[in-house]
TORROZA-264445 format. One line per field, with one value per residue: x, y, z of N, C-alpha, C, O in turn; residue in one letter. Coordinates in Angstrom, 1 decimal. Layout:
N
n_px: [X, ...]
n_py: [Y, ...]
n_pz: [Z, ...]
ca_px: [X, ...]
ca_py: [Y, ...]
ca_pz: [Z, ...]
c_px: [X, ...]
c_py: [Y, ...]
c_pz: [Z, ...]
o_px: [X, ...]
o_py: [Y, ...]
o_pz: [Z, ...]
code: [a, ...]
! end
This chain:
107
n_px: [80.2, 78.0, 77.1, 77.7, 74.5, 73.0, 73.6, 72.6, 69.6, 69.1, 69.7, 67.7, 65.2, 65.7, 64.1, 62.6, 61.4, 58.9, 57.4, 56.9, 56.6, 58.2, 60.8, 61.0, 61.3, 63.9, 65.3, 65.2, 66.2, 68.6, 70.3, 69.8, 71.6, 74.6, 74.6, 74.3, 71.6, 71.3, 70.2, 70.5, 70.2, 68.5, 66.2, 65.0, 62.5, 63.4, 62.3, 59.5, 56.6, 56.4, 59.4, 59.6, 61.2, 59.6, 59.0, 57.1, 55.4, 54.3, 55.8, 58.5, 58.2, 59.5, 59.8, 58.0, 60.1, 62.4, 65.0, 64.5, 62.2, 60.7, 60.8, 59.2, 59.1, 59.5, 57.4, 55.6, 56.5, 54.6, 53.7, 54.5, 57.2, 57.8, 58.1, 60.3, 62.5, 62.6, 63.9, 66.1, 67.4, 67.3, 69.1, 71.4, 71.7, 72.3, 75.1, 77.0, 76.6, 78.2, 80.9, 81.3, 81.3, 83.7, 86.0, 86.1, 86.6, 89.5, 90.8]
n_py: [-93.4, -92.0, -93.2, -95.3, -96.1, -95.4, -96.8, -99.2, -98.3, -98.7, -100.7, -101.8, -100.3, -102.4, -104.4, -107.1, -109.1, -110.3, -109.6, -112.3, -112.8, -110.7, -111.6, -114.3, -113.4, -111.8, -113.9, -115.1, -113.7, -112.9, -115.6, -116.6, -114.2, -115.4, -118.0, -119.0, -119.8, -120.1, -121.3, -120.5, -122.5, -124.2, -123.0, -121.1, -121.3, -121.6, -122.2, -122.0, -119.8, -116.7, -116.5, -116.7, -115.4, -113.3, -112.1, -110.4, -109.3, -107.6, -106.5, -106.1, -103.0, -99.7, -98.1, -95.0, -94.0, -94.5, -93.2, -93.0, -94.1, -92.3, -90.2, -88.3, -89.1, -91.3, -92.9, -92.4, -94.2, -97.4, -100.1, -102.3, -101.7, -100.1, -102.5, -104.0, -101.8, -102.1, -104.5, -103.8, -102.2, -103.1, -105.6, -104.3, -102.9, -105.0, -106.0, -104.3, -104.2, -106.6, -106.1, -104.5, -105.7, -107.9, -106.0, -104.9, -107.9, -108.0, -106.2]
n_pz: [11.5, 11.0, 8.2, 8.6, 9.8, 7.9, 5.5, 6.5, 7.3, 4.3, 3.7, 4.9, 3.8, 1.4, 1.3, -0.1, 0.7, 1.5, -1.0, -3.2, -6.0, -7.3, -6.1, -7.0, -10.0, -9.7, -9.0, -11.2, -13.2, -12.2, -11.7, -14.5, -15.8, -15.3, -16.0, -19.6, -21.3, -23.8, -27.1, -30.8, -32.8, -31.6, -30.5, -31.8, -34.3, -37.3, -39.3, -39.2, -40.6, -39.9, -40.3, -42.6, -45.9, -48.0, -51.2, -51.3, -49.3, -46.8, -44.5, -45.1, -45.5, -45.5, -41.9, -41.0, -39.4, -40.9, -42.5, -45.4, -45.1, -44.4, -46.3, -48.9, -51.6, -51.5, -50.3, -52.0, -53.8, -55.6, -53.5, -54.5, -55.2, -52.7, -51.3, -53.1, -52.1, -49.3, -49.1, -50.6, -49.0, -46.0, -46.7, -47.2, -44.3, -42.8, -44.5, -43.7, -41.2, -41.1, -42.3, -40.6, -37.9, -38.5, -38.7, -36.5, -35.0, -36.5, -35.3]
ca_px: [79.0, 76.3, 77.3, 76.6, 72.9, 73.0, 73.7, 71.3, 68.5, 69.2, 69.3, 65.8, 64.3, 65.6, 64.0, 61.4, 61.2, 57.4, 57.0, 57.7, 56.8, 59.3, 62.0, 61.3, 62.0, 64.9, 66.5, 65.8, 67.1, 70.2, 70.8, 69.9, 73.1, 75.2, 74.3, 73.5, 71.4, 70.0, 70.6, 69.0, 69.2, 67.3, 65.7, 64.3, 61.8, 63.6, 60.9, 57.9, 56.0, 56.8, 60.8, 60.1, 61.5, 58.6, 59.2, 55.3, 55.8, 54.4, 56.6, 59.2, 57.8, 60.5, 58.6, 58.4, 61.2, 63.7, 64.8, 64.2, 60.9, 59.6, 60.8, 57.7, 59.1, 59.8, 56.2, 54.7, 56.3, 53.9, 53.6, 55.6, 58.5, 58.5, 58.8, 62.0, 63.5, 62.7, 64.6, 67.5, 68.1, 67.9, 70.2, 72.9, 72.4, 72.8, 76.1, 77.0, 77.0, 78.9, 81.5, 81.8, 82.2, 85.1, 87.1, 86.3, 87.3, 90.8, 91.4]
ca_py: [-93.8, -92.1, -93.8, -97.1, -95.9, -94.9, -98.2, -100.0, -97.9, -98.5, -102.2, -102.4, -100.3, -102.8, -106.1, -107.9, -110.7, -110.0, -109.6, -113.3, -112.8, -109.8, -111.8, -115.2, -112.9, -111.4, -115.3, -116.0, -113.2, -113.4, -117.1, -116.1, -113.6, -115.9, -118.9, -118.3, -121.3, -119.6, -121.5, -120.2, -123.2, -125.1, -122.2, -120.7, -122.3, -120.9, -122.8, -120.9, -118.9, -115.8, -115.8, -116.9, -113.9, -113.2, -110.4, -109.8, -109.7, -105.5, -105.9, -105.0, -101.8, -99.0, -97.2, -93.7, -93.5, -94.9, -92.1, -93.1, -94.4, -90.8, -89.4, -88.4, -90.0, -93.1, -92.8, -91.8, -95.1, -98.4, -101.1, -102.9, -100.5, -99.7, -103.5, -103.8, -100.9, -102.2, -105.4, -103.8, -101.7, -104.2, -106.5, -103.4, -102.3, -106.3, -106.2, -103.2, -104.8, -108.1, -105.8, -103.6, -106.8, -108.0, -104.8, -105.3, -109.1, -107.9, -105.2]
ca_pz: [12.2, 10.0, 7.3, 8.8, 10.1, 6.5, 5.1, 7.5, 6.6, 2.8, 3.3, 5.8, 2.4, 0.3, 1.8, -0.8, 1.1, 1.3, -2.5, -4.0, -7.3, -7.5, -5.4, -7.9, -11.1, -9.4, -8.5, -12.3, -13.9, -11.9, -12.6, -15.9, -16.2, -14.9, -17.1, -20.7, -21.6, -25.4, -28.5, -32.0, -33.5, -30.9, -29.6, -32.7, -35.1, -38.4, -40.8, -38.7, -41.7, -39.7, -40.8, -44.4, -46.6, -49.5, -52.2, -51.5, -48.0, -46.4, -43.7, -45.7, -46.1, -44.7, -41.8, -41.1, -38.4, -41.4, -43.4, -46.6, -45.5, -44.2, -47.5, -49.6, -52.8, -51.2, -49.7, -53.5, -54.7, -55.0, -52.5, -54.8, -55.2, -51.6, -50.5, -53.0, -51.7, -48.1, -49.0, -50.9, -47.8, -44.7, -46.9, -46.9, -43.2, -42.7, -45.4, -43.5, -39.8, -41.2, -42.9, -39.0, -37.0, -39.4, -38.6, -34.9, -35.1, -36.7, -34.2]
c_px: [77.7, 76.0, 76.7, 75.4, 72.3, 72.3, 72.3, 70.1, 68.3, 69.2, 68.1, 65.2, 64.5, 65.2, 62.9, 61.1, 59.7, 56.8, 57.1, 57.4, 58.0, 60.7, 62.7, 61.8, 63.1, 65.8, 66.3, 66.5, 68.5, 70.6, 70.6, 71.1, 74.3, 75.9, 73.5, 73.1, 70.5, 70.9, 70.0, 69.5, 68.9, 66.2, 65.1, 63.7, 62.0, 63.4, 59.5, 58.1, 56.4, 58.4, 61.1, 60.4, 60.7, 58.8, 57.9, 54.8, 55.5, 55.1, 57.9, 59.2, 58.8, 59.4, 59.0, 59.8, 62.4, 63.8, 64.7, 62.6, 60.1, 59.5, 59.6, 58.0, 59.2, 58.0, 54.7, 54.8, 54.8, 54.4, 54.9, 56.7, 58.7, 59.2, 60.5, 62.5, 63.3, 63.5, 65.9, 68.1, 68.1, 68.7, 71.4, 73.0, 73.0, 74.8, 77.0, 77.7, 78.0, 80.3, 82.4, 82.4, 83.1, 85.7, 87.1, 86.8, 88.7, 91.2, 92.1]
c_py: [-93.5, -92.6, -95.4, -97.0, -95.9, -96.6, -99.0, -99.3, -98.4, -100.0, -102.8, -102.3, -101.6, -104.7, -106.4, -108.8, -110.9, -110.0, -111.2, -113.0, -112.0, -110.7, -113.1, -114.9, -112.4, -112.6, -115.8, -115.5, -113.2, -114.7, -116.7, -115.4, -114.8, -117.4, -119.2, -119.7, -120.6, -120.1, -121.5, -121.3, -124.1, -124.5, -121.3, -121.3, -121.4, -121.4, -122.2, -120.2, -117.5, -115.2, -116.1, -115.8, -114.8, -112.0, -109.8, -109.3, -107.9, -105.6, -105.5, -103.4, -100.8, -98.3, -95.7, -92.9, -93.8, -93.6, -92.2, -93.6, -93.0, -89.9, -89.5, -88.9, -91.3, -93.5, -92.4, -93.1, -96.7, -99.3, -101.4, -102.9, -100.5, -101.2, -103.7, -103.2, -100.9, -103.1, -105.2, -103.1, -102.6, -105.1, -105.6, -103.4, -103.9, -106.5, -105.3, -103.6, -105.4, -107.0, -104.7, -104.6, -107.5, -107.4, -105.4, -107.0, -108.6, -107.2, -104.0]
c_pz: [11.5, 9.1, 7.1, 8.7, 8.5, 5.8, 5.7, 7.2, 5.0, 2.6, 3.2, 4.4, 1.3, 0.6, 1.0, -0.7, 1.2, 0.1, -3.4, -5.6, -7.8, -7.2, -6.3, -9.6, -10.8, -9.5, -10.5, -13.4, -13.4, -12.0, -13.8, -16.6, -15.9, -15.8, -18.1, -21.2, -23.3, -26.4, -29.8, -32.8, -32.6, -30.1, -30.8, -33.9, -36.5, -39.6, -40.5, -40.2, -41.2, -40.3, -42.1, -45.1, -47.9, -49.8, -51.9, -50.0, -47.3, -45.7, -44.0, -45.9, -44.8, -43.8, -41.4, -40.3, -39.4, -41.8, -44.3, -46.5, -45.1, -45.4, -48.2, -50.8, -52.4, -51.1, -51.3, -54.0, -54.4, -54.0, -52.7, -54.9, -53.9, -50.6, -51.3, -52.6, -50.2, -48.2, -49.0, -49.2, -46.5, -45.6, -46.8, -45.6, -42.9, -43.0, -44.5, -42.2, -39.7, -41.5, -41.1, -37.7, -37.6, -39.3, -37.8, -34.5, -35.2, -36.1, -35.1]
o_px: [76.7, 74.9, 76.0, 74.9, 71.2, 71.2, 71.2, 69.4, 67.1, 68.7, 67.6, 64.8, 63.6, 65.7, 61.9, 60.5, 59.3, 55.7, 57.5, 58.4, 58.7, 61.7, 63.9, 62.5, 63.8, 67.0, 67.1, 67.2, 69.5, 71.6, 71.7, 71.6, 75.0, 77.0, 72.4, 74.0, 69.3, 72.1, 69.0, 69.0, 69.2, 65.4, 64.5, 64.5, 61.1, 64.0, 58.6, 59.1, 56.9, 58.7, 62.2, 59.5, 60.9, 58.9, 57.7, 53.6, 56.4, 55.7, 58.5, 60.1, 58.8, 58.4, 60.2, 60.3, 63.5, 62.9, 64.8, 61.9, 59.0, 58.6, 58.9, 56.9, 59.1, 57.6, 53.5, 53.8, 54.3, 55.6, 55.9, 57.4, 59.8, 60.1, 61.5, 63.6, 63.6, 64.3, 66.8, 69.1, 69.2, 69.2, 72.4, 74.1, 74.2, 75.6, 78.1, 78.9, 78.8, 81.1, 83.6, 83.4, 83.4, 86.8, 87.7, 87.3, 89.3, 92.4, 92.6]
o_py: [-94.2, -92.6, -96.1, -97.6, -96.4, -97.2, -99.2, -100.1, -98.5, -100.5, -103.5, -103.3, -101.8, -105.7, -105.9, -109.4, -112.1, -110.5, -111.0, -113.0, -112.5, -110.6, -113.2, -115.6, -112.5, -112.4, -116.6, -116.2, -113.4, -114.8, -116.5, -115.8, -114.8, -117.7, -119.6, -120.5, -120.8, -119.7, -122.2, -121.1, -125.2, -125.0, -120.4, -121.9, -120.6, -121.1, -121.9, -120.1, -116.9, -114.0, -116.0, -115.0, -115.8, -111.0, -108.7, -108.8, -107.2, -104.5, -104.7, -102.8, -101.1, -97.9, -95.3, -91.7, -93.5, -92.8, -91.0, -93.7, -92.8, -89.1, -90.5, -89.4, -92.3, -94.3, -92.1, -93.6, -96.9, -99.2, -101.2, -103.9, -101.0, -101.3, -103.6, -103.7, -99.9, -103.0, -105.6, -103.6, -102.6, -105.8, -106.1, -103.7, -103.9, -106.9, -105.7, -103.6, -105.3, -107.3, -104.4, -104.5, -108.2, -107.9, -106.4, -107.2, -108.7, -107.4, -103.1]
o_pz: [11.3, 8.7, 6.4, 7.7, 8.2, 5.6, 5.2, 6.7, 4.7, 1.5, 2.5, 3.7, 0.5, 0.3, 1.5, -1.5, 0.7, 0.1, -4.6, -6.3, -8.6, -8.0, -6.4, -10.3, -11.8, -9.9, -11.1, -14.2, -14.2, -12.8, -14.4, -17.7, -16.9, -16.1, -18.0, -21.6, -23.7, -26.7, -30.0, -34.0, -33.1, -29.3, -30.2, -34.7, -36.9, -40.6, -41.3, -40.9, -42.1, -40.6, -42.6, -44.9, -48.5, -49.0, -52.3, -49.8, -47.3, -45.6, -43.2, -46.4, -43.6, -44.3, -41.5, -40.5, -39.0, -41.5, -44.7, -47.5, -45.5, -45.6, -48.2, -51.2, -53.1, -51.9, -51.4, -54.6, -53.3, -53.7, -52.1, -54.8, -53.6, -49.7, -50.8, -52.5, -49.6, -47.2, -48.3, -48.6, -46.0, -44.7, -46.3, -45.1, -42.8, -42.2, -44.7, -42.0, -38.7, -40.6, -40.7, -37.0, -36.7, -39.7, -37.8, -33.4, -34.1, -36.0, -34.5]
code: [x, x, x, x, x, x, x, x, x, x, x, x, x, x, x, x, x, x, x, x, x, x, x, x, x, x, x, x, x, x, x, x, x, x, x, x, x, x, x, x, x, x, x, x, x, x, x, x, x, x, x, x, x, x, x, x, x, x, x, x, x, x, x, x, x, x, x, x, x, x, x, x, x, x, x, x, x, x, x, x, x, x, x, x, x, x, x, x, x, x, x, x, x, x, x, x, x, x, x, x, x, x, x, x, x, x, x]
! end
């Protein structure tokens, strides 16, 4: 019996019917889980200037949360040095991932 009152309290709190914006992000993220409508190649513009890879390019640059980019020799080398050695290393952890979901494929 208190369990019910319980319940029934816990529902009244949970009414957003009053809120629509809350209640219209709720109906689209749940349709959303439900039915996965995302496709990257019609759903990402992978000619945009943003995903062109340039050797010249700072966002290569490792940042301080990497560990080799907090290192103070890493952080001594030039620009130029630190974008190759930001490239070589996202092409490994990349080489790295492909090489982890291949185990997990074969079981």
């Amino acid at each position: 019996m208190a369990r019910t009152r319980m319940v029934r309290r816990w529902r009244k709190n949970m009414d957003v019917s009053d809120d629509t914006q809350y209640a219209e992000m709720l109906a689209t993220l749940s349709e959303g889980s439900v039915r996965r409508s995302f496709n990257p190649y019609t759903d990402i513009d992978w000619d945009a200037q943003a995903f062109a890879v340039k050797a010249d390019d700072p966002r290569w640059i490792l940042p301080e949360s990497d560990p080799i980019g907090a290192h103070a020799w890493y952080q001594a080398q030039s620009m130029e040095r630190q974008i190759e050695i930001g490239m070589w290393r996202q092409a490994n952890v990349a080489k790295v991932g492909e090489q982890f979901e291949n185990i997990l494929i074969r079981g």
